[in-house]
N, CA, C and O atoms as a GROMACS GRO file, in nm:
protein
  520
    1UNK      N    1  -0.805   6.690  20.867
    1UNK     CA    2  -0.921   6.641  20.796
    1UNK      C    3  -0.882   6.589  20.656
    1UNK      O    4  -0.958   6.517  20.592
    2UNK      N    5  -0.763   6.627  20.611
    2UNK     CA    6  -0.723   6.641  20.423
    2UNK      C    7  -0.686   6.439  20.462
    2UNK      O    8  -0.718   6.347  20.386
    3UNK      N    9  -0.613   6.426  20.599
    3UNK     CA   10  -0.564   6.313  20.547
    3UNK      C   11  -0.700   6.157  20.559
    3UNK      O   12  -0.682   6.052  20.497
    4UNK      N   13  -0.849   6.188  20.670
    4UNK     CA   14  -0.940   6.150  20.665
    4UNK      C   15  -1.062   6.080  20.523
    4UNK      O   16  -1.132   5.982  20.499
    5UNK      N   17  -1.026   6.199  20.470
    5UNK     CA   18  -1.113   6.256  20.290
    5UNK      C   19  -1.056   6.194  20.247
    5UNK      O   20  -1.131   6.113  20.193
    6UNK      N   21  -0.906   6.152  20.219
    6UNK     CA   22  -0.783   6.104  20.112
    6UNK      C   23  -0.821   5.988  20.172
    6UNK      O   24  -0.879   5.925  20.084
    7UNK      N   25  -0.820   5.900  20.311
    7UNK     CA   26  -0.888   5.784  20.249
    7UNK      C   27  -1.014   5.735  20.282
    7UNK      O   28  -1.032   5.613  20.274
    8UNK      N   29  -1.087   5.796  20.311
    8UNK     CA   30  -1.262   5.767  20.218
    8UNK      C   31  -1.279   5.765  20.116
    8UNK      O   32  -1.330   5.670  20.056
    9UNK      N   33  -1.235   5.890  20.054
    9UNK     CA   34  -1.234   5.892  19.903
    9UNK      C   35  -1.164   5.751  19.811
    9UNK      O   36  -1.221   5.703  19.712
   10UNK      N   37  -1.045   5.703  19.862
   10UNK     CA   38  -0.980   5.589  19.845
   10UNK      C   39  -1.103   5.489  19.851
   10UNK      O   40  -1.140   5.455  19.738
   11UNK      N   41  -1.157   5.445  19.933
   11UNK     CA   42  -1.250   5.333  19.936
   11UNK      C   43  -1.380   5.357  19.913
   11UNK      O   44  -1.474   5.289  19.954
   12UNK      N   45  -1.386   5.482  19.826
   12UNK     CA   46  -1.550   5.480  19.766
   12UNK      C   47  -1.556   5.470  19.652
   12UNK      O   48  -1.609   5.552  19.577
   13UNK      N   49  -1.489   5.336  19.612
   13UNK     CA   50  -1.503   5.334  19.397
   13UNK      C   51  -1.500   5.193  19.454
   13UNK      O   52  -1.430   5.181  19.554
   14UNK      N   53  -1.570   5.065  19.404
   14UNK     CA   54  -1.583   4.932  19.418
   14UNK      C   55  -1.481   4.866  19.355
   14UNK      O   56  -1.469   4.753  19.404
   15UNK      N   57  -1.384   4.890  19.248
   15UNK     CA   58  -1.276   4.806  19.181
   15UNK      C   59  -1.168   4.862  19.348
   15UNK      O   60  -1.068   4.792  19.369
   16UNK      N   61  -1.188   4.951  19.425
   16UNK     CA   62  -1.072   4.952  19.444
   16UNK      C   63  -1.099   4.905  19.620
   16UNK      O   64  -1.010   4.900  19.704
   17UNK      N   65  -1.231   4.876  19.643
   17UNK     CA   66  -1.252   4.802  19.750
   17UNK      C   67  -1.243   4.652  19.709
   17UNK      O   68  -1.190   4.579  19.793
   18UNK      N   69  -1.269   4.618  19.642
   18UNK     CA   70  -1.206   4.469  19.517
   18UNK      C   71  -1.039   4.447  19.585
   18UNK      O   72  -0.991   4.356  19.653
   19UNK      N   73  -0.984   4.567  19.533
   19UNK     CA   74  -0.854   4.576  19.558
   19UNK      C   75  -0.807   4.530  19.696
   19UNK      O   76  -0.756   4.419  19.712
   20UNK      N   77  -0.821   4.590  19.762
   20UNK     CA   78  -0.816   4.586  19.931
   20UNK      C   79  -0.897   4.457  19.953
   20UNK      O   80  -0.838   4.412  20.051
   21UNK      N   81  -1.005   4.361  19.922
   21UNK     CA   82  -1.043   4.201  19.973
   21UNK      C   83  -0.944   4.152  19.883
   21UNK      O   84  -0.899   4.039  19.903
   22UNK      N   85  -0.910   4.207  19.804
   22UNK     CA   86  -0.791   4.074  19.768
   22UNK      C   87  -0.693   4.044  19.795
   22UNK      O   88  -0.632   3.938  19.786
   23UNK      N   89  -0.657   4.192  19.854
   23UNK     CA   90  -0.484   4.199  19.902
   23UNK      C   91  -0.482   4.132  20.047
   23UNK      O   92  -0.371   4.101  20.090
   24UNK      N   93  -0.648   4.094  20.166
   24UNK     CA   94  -0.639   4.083  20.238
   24UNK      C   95  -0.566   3.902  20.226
   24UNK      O   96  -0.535   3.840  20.328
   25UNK      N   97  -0.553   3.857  20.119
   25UNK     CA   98  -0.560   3.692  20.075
   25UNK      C   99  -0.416   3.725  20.029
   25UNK      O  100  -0.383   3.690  20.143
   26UNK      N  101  -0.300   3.758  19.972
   26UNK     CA  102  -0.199   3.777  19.954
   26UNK      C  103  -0.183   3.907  19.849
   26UNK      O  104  -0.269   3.987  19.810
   27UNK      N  105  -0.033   3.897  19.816
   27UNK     CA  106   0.046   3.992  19.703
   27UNK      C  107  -0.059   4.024  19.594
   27UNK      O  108  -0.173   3.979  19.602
   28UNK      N  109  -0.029   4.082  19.520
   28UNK     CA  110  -0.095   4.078  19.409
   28UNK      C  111   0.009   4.179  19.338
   28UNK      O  112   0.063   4.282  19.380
   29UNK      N  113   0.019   4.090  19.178
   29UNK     CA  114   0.098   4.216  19.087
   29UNK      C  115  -0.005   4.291  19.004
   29UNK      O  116  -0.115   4.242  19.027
   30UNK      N  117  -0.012   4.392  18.914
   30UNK     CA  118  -0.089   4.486  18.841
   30UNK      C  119  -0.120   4.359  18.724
   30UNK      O  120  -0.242   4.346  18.736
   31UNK      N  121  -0.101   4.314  18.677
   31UNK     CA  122  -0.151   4.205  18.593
   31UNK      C  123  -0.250   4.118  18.656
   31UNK      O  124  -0.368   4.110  18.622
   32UNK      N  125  -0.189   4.050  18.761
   32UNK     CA  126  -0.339   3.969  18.834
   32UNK      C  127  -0.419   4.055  18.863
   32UNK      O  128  -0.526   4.042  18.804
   33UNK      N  129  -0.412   4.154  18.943
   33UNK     CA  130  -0.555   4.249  18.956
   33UNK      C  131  -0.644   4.286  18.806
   33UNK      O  132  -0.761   4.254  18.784
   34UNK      N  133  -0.546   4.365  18.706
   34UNK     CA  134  -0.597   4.332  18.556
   34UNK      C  135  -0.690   4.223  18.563
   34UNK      O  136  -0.811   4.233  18.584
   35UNK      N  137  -0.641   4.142  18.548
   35UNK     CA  138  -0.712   4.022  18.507
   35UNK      C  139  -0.873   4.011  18.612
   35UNK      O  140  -0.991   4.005  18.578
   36UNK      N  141  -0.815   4.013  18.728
   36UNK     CA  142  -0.908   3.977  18.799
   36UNK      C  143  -1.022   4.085  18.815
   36UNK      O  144  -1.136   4.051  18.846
   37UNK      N  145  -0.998   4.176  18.799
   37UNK     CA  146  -1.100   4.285  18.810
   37UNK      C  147  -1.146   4.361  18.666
   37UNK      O  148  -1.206   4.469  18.670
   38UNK      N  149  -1.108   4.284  18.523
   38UNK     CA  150  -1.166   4.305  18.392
   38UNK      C  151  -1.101   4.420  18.359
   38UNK      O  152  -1.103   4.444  18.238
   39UNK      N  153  -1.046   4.493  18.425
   39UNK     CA  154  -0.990   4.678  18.396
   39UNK      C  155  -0.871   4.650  18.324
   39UNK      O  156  -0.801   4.549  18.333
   40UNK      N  157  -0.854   4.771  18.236
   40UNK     CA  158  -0.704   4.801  18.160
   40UNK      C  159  -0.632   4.818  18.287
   40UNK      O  160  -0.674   4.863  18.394
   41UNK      N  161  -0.483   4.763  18.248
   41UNK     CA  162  -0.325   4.859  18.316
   41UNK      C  163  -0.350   5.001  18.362
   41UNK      O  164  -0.371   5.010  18.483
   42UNK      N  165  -0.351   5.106  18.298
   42UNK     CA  166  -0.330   5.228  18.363
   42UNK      C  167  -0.471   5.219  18.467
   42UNK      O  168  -0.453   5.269  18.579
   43UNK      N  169  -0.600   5.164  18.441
   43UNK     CA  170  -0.673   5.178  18.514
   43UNK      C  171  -0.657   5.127  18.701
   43UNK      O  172  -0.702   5.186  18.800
   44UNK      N  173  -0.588   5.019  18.695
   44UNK     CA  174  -0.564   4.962  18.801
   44UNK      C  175  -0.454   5.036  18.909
   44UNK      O  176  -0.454   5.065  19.029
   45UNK      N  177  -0.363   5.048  18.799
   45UNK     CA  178  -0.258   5.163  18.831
   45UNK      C  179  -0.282   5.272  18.887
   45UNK      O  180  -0.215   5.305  18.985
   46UNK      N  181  -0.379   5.351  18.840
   46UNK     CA  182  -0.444   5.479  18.895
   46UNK      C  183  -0.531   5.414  19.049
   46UNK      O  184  -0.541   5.487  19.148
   47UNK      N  185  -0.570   5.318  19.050
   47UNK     CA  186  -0.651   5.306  19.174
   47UNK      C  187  -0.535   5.241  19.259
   47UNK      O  188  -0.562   5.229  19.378
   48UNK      N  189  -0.409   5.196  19.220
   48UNK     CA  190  -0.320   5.187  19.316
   48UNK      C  191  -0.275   5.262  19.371
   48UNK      O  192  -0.273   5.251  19.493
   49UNK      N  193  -0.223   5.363  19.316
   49UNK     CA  194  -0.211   5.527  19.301
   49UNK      C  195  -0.289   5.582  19.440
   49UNK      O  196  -0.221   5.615  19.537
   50UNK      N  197  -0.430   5.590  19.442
   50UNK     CA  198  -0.485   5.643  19.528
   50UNK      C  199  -0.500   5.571  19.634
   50UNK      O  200  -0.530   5.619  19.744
   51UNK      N  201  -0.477   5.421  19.604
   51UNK     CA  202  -0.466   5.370  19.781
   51UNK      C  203  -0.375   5.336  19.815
   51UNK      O  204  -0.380   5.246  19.898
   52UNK      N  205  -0.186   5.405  19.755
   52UNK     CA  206  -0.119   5.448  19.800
   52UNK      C  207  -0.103   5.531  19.875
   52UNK      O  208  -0.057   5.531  19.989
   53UNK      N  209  -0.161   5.648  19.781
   53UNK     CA  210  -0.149   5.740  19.842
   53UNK      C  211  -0.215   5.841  20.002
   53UNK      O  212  -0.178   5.947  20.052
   54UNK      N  213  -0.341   5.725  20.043
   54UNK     CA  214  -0.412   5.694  20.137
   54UNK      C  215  -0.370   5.606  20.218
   54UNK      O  216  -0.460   5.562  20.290
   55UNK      N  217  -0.265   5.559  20.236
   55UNK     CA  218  -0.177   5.442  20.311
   55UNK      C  219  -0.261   5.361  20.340
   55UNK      O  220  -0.291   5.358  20.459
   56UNK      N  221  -0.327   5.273  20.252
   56UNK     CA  222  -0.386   5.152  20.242
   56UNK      C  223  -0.295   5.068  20.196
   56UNK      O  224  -0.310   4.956  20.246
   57UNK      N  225  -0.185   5.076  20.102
   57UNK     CA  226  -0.162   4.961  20.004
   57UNK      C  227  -0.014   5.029  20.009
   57UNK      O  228   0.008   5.150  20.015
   58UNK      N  229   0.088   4.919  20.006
   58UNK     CA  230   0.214   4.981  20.004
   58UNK      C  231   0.255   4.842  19.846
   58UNK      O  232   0.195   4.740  19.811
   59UNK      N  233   0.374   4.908  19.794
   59UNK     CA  234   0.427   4.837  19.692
   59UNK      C  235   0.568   4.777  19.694
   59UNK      O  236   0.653   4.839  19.757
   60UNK      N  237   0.596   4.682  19.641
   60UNK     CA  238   0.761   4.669  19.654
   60UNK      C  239   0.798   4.571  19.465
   60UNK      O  240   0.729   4.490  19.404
   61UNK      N  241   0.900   4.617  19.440
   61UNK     CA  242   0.948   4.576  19.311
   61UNK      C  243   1.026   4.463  19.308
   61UNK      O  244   1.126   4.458  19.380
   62UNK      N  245   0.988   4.347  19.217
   62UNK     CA  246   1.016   4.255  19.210
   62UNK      C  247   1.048   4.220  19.076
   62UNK      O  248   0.961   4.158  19.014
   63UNK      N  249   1.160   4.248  19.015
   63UNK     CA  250   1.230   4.211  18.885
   63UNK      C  251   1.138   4.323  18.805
   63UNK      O  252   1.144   4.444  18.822
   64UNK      N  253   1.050   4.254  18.712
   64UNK     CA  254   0.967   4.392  18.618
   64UNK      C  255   0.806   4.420  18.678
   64UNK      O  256   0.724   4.498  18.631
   65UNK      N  257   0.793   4.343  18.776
   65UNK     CA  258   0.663   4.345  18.854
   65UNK      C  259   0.695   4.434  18.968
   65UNK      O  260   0.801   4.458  19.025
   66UNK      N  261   0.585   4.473  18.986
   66UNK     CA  262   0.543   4.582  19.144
   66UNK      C  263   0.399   4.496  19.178
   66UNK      O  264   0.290   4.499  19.120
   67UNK      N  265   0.450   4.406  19.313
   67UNK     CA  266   0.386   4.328  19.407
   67UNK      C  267   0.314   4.460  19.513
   67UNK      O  268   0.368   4.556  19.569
   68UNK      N  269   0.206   4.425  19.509
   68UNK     CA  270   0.154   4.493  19.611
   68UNK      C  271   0.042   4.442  19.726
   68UNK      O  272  -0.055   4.380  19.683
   69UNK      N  273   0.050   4.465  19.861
   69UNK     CA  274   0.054   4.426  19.931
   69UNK      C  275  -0.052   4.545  20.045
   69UNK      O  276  -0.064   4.661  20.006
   70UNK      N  277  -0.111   4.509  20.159
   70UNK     CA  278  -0.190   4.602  20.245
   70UNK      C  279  -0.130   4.652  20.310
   70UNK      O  280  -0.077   4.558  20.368
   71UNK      N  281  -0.073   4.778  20.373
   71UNK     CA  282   0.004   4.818  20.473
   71UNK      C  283  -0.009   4.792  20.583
   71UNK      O  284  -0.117   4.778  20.641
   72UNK      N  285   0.103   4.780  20.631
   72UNK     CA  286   0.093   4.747  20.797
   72UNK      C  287   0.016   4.815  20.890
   72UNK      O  288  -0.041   4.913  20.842
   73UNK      N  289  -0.002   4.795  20.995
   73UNK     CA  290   0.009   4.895  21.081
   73UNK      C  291   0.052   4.982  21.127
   73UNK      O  292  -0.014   5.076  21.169
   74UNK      N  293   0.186   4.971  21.132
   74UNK     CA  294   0.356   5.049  21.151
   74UNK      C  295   0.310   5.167  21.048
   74UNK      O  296   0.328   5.285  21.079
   75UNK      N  297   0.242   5.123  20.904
   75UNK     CA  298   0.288   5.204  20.794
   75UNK      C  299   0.116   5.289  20.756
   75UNK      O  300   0.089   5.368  20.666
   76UNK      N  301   0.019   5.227  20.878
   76UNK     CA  302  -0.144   5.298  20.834
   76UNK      C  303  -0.081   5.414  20.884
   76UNK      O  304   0.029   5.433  20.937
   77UNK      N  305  -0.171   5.486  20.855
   77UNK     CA  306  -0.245   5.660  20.920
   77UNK      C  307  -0.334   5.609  21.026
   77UNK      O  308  -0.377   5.494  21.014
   78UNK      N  309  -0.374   5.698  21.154
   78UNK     CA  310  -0.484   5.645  21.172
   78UNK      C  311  -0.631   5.623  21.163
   78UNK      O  312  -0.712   5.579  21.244
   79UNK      N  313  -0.643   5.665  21.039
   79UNK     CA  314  -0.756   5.639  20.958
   79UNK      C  315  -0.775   5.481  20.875
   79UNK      O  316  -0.857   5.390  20.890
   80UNK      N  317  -0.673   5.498  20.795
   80UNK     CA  318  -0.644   5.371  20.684
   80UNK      C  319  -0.628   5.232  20.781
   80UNK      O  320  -0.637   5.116  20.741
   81UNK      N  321  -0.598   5.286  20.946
   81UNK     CA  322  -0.573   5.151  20.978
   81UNK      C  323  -0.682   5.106  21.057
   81UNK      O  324  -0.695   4.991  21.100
   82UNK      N  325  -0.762   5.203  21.076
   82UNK     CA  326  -0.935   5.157  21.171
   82UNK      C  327  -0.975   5.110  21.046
   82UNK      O  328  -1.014   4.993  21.051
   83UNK      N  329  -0.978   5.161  20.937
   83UNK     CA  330  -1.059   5.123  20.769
   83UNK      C  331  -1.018   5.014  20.725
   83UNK      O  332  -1.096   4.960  20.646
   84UNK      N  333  -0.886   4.941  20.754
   84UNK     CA  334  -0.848   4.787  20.708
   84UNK      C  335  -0.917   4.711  20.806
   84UNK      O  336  -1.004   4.627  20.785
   85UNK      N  337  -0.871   4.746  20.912
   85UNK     CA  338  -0.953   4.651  21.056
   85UNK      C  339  -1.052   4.600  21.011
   85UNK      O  340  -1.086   4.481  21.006
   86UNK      N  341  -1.128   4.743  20.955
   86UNK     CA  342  -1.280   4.681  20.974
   86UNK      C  343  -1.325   4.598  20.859
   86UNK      O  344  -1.401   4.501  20.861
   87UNK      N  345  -1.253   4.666  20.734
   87UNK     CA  346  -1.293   4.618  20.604
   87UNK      C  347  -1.263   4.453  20.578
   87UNK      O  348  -1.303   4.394  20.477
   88UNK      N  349  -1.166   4.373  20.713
   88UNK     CA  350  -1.186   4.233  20.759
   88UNK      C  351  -1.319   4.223  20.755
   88UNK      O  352  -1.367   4.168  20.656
   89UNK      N  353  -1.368   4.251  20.813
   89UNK     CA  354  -1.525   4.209  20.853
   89UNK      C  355  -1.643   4.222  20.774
   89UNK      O  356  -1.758   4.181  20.789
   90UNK      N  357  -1.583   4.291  20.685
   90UNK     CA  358  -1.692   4.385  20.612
   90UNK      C  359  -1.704   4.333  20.461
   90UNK      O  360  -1.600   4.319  20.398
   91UNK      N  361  -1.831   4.304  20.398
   91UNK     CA  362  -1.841   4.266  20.229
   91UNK      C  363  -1.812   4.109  20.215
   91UNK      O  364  -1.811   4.044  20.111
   92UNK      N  365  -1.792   4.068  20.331
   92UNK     CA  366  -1.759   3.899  20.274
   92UNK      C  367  -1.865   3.782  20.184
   92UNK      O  368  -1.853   3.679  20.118
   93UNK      N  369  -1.972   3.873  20.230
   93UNK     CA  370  -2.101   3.811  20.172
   93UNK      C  371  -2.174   3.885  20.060
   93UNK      O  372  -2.286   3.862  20.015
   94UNK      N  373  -2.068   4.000  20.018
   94UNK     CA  374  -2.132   4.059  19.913
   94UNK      C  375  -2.088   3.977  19.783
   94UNK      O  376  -1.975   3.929  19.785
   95UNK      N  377  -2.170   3.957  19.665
   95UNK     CA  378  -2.161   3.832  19.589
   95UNK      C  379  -2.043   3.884  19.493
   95UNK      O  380  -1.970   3.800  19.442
   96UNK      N  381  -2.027   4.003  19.471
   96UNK     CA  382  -1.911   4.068  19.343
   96UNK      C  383  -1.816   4.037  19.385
   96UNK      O  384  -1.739   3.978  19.309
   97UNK      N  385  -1.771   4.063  19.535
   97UNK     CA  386  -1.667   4.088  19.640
   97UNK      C  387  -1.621   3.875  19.634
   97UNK      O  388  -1.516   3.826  19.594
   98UNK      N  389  -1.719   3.817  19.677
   98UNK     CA  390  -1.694   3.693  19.631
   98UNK      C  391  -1.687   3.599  19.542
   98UNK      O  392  -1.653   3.481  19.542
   99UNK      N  393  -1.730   3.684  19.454
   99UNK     CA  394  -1.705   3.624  19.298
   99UNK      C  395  -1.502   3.631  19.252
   99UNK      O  396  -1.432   3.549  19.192
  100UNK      N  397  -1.469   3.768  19.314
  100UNK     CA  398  -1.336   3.812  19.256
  100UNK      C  399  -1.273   3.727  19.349
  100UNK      O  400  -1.180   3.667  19.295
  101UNK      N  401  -1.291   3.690  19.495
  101UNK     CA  402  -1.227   3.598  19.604
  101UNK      C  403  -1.209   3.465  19.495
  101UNK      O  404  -1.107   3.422  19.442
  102UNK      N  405  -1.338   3.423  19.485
  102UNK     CA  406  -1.305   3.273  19.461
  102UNK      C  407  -1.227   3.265  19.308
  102UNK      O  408  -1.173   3.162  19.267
  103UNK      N  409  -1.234   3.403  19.228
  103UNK     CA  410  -1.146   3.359  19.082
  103UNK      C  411  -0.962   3.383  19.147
  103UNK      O  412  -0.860   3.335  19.097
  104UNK      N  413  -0.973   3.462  19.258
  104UNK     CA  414  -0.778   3.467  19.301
  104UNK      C  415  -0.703   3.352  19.281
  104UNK      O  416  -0.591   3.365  19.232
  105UNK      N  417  -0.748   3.234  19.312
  105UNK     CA  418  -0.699   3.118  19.341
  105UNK      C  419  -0.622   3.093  19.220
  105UNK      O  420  -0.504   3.064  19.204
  106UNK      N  421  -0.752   3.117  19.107
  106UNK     CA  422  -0.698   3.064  18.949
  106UNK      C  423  -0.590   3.173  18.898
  106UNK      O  424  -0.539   3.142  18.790
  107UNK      N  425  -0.544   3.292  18.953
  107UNK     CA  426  -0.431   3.358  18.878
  107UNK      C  427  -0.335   3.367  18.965
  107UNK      O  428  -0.335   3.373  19.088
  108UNK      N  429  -0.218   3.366  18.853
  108UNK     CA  430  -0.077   3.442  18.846
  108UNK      C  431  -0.054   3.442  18.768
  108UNK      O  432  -0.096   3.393  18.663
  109UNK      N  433   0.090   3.551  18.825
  109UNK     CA  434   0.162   3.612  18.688
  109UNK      C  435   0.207   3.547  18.547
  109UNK      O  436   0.226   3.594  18.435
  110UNK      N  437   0.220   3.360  18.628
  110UNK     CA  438   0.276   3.274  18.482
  110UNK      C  439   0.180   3.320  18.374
  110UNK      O  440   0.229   3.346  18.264
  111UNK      N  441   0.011   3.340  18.396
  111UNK     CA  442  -0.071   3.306  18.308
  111UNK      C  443  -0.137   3.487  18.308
  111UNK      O  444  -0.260   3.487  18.300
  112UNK      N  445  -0.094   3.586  18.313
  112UNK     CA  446  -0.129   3.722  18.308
  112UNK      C  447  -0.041   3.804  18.251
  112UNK      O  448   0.080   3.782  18.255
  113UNK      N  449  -0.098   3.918  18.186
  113UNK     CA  450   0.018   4.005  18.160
  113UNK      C  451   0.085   4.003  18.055
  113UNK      O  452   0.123   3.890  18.024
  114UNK      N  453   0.135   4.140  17.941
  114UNK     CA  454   0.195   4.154  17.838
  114UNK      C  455   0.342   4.078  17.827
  114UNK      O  456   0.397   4.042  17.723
  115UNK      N  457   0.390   4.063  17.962
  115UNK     CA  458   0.540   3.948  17.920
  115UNK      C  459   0.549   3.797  17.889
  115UNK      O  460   0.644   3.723  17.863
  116UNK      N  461   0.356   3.770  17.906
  116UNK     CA  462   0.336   3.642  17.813
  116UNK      C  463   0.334   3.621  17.741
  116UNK      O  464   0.251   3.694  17.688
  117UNK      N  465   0.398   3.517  17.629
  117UNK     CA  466   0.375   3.483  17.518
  117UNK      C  467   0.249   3.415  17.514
  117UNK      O  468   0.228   3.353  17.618
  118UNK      N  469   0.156   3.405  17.425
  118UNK     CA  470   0.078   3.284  17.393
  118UNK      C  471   0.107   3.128  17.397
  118UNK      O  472   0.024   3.044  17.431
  119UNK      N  473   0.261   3.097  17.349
  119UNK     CA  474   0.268   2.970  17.382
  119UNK      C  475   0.295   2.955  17.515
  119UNK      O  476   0.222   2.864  17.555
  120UNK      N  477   0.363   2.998  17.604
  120UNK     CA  478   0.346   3.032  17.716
  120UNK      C  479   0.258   3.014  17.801
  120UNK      O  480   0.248   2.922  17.883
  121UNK      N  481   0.157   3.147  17.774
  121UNK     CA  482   0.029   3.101  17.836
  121UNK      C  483  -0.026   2.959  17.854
  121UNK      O  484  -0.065   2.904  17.957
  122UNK      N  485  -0.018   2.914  17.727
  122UNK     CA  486  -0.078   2.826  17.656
  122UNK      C  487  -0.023   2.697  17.754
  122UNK      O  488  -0.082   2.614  17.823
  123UNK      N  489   0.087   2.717  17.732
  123UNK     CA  490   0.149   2.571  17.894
  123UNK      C  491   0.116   2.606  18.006
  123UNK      O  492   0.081   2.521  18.088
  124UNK      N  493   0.119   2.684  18.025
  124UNK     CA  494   0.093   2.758  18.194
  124UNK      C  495  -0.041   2.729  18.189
  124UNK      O  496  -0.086   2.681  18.293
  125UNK      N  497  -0.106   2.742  18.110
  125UNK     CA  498  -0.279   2.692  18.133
  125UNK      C  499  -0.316   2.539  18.157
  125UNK      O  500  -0.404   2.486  18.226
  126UNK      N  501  -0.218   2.489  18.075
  126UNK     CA  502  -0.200   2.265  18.027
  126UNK      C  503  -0.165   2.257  18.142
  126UNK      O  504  -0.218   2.159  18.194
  127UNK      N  505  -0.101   2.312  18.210
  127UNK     CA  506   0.001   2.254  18.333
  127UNK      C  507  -0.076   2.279  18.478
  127UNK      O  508  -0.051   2.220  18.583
  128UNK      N  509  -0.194   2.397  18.453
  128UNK     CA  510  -0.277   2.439  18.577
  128UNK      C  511  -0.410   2.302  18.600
  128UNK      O  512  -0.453   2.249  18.703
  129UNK      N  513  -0.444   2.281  18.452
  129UNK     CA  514  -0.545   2.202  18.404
  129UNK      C  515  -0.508   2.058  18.450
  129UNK      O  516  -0.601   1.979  18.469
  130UNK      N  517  -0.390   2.021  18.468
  130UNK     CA  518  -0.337   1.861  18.493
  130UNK      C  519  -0.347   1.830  18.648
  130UNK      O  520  -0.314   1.719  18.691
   0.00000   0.00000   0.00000
């Protein structure tokens, strides 16, 4: 039952069902989610945390980024993996859930995140805009 609770509990806070429709669209690093879901760093972190630890969401390291990604199948419980199945189907028409869909498009890491500079940004924005 402990491993059932661990992930319900996982998918009953809305930033972190956010989490899971976005990952169903690709990668995501802790900066684009930042961004995309208005929350501080440790905040996002902590809800990665728990849908890690619910084998929803697996991670892999990429230079100073941790890309994260939905777990497989190979890698669900069988809880987490009836709960992705369905969560396809599920919220597509809820307007929050599609508000955060349609802003994914506009981020990455060029334009997120404390290893940006401002001038930086600042091209990475000129260059999205052209």
């Amino acid at each position: 039952m402990r491993v059932y609770l661990k992930v319900m509990k996982a998918m009953a806070d809305a930033a972190r069902v956010k989490i899971l429709k976005m990952l169903q669209h690709r990668e995501l690093c802790v900066c684009e989610m930042q961004t995309l879901l208005g929350i501080s760093q440790p905040a996002v972190s902590r809800h990665l945390r728990l849908l890690e630890d619910a084998d929803l969401v697996r991670s892999q390291k990429d230079g100073m980024w941790n890309n994260f990604r939905l777990a497989t199948r190979k890698e669900c419980n069988q809880y987490s993996r009836v709960a992705l199945e369905n969560l396809r189907t599920w919220l597509d028409d809820e307007p929050r859930v599609q508000e955060v869909l349609e802003r994914i498009k506009t981020v990455d890491r060029a334009t997120c995140g404390p290893a940006i500079s401002g001038a930086r940004r600042a091209r990475a924005e000129l260059d999205a805009a052209r």
